[in-house]
C-alpha positions as CSV (number, residue, x, y, z in Angstrom):
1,X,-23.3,8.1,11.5
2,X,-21.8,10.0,13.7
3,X,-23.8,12.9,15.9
4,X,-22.2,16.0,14.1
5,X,-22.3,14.5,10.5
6,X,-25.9,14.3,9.0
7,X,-25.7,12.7,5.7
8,X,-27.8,14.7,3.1
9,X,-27.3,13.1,0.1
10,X,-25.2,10.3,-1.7
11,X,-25.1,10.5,-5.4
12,X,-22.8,8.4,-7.8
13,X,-20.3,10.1,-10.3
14,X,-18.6,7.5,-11.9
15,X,-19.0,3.3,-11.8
16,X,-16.5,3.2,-14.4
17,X,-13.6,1.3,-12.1
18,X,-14.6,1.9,-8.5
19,X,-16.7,4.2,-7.1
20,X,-16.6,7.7,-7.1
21,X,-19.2,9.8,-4.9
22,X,-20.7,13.0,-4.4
23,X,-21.8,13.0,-0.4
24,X,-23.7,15.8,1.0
25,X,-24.0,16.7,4.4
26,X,-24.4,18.4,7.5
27,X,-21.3,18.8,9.7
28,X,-21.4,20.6,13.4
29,X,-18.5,22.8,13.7
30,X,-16.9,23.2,17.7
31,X,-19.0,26.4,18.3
32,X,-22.1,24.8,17.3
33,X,-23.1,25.9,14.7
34,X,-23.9,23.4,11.6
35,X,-22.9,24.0,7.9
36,X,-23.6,22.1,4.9
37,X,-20.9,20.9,3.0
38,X,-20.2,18.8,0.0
39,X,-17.3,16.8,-1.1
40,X,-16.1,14.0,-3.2
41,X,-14.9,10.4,-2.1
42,X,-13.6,7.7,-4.1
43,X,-14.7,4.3,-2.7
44,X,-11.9,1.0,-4.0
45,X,-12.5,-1.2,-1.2
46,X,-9.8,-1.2,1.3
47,X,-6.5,-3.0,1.0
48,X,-3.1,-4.9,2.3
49,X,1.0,-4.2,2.2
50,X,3.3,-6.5,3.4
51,X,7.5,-6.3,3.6
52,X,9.3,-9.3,3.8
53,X,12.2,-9.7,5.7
54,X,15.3,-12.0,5.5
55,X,16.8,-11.7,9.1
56,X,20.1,-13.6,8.6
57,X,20.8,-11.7,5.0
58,X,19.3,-8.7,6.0
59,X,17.4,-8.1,3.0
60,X,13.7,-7.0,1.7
61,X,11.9,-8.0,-1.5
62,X,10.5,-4.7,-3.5
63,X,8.3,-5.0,-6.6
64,X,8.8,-2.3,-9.5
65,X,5.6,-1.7,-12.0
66,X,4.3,1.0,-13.9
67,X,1.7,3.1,-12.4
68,X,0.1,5.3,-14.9
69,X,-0.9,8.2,-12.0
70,X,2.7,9.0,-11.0
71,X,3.8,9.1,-14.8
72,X,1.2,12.6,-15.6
73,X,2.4,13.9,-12.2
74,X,6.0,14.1,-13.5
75,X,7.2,10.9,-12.6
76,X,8.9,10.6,-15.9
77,X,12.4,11.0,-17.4
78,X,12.5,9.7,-20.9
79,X,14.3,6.7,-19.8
80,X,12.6,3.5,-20.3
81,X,12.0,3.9,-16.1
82,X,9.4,6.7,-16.6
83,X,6.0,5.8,-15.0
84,X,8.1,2.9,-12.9
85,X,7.2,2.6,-8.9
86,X,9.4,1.0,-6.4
87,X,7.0,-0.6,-3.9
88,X,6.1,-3.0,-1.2
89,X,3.6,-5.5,-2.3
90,X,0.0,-4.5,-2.0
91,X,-3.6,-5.5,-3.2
92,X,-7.3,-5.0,-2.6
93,X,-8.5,-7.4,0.2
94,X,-11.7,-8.3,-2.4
95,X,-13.8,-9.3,0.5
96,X,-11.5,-11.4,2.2
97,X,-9.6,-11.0,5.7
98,X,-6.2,-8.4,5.3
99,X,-4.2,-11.5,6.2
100,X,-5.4,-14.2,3.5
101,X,-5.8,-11.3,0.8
102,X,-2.0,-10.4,1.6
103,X,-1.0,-13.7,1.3
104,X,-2.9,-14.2,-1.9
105,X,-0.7,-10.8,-3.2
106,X,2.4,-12.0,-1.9
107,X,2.3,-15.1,-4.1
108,X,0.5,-13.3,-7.4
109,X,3.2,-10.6,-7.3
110,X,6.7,-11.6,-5.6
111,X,6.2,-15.4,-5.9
112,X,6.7,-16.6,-2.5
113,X,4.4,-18.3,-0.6
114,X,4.2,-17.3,3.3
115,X,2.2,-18.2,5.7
116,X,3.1,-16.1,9.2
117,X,2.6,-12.8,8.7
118,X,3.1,-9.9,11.8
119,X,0.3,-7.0,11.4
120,X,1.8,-3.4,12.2
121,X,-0.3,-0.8,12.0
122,X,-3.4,0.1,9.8
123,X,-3.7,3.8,8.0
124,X,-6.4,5.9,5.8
125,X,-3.4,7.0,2.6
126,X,-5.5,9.6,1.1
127,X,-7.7,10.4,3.4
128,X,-8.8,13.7,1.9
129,X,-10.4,12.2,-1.0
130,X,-10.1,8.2,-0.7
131,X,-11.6,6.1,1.3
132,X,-9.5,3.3,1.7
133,X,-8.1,1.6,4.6
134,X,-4.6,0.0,4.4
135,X,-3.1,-2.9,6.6
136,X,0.5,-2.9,7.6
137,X,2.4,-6.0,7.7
138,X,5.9,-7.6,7.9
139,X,6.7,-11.5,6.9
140,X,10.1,-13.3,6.6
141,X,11.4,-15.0,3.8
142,X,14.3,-16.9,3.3
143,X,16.2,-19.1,0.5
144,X,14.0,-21.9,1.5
145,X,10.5,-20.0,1.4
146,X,8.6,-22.2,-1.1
147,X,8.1,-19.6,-4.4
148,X,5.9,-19.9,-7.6
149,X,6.6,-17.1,-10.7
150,X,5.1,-14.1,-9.5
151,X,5.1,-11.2,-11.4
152,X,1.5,-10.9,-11.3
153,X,-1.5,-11.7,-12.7
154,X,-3.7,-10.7,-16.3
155,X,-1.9,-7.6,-17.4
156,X,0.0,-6.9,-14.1
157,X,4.3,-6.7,-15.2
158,X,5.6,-6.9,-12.0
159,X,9.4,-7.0,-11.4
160,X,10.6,-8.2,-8.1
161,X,13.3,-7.1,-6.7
162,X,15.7,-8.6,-3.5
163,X,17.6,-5.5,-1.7
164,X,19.9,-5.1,1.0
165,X,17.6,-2.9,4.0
166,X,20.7,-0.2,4.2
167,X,20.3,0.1,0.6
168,X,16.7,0.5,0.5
169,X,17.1,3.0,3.0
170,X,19.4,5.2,1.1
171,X,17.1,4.9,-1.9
172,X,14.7,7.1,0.2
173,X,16.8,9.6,0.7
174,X,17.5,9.6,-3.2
175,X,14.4,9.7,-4.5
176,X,14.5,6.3,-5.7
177,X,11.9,4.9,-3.4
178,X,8.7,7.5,-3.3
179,X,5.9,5.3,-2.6
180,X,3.9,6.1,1.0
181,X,3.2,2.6,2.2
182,X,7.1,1.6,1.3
183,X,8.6,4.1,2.8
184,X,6.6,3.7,6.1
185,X,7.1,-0.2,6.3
186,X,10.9,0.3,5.6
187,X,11.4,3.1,8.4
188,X,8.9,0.8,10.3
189,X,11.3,-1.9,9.7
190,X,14.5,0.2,10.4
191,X,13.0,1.9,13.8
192,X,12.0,-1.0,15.9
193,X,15.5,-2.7,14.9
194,X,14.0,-5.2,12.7
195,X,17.1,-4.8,10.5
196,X,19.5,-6.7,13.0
197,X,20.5,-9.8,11.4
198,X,19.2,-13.0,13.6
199,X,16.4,-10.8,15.1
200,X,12.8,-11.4,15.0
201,X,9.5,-9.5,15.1
């Protein structure tokens, strides 16, 4: 707690998937003065991204999945695509370190199993109303990167996809790509020069 925040009260809206909570409190303003306010947060643990990165090819594995919160906020066409994310791979850490939980995600989803992985940054996504931490990171892959099925796990239908990083770029621009954490990992990516083929992290 900090010394301008005063927590009043904490009380629990919905259990139903994660946690969503009605907080209370006191909050010093920068004249001095102290108001009450109240707002909602919605508590789902905090999580991982990674993008990996073939140096020599050049290329980035994506995963593609329906996500049910983009499709009622118009992310929908009538084409079988409606509801459909292009993404970077991601999970809940479920009480484990950023790194093995991205690992773990890596394999569940795109199938390959890496070991080295190069943190990047850390962000709050939502911070408005989530409270949710993410971790940044980068891996490489290659033809020889050991991989199992992916795809997912229980009813997880998780497409991966293998893209050229100039492509995945100009998907951006499109409209193709519009998920936060991918298109922050792929300008990431682009930026520090990352995308020159034989070049490292």
């Amino acid at each position: 707690m900090s010394e301008r925040v005063r927590i009043l009260d904490q009380t629990v809206l919905s259990d139903n998937w994660y946690i969503l909570n009605k907080i209370t409190f006191e909050y010093q303003q920068k004249n001095g003065q102290w108001v009450t306010q109240s707002r909602e947060a919605y508590d789902r643990g905090n999580g991982a991204t990674i993008l990996l990165h073939n140096p020599e090819t050049d290329t980035i594995i994506l995963t593609r999945q329906f996500r049910i919160p983009t499709y009622v906020n118009g992310n929908r066409d009538g084409s079988p695509a409606s509801g459909m994310l292009i993404e970077t791979c991601a999970g809940l850490l479920d009480n484990d370190s950023p790194e093995v939980a991205i690992r773990r995600e890596t394999e569940e989803e795109t199938g390959y199993r890496i070991t080295d992985v190069t943190k990047v940054m850390e962000a709050y996504m939502s911070p408005g109303s989530v409270t949710e931490k993410l971790f940044f990171y980068i891996a490489h892959y290659s033809p020889n990167t050991e991989r199992t099925i992916g795809g997912g796990i229980d009813e997880e239908e998780i497409d991966v996809l293998e893209l050229p990083l100039s492509q995945a770029m100009q998907m951006i621009k499109t409209g193709e790509i519009r998920d936060g954490k991918t298109i922050m990992l792929l300008q990431h990516l682009w930026i520090e020069g990352f995308g020159v083929k034989g070049k490292g992290f």
